[in-house]
C-alpha atoms as one frame of an Amber mdcrd trajectory, in Angstrom:
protein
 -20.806  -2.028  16.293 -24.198  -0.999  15.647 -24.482   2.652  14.709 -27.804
   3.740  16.301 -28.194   7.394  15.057 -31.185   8.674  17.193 -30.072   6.750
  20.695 -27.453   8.046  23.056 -26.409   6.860  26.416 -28.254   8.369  29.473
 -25.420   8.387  31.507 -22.501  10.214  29.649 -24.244  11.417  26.556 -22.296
   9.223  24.052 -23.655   8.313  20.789 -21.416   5.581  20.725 -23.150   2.373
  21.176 -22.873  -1.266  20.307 -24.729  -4.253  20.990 -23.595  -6.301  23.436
 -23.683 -10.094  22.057 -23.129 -11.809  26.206 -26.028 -10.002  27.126 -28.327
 -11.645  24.660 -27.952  -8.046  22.328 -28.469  -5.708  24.646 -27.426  -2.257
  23.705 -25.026  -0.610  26.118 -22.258   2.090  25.870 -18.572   1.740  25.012
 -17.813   4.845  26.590 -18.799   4.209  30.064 -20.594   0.409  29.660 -23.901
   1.616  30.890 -27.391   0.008  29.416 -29.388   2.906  29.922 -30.034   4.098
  26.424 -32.804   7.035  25.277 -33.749   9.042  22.501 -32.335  12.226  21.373
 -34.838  15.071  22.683 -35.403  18.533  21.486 -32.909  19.891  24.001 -29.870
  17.639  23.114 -27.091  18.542  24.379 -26.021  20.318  21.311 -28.942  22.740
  21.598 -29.134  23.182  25.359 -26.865  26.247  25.015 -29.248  27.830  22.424
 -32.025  27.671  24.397 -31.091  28.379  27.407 -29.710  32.298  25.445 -33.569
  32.320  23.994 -35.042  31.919  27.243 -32.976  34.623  28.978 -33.386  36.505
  25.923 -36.810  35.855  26.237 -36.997  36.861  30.210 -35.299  40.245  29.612
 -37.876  40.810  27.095 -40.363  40.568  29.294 -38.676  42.328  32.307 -38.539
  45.658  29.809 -42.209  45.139  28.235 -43.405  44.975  31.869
């Protein structure tokens, strides 16, 4: 299992990948067995929550300055 620690499946979010050896090394996901693989972004999933509360917090801001 090949620990990739800034790649996580696009499908179901898992981090948990391995590289498949019958698809010539291909990484896919154990979770749901997808290939589609991408980077971890600013808003991953474990900040999504955060910013979402700064950007309201940020919008009622506004709506009393204005």
């Amino acid at each position: 299992m090949q620990n990739v620690s800034n790649k996580i499946c696009g499908m179901c979010g898992s981090s948990n990948l391995i590289s498949d050896r019958s698809l010539g090394g291909k990484i896919v996901c154990v979770k749901c067995g997808s290939s589609f693989i991408r980077s971890k972004g600013i808003l991953y999933s474990r900040n999504k929550n955060f910013y979402y509360f700064l950007l309201i917090l940020l919008v009622i801001l506004l709506v009393i300055i204005f």
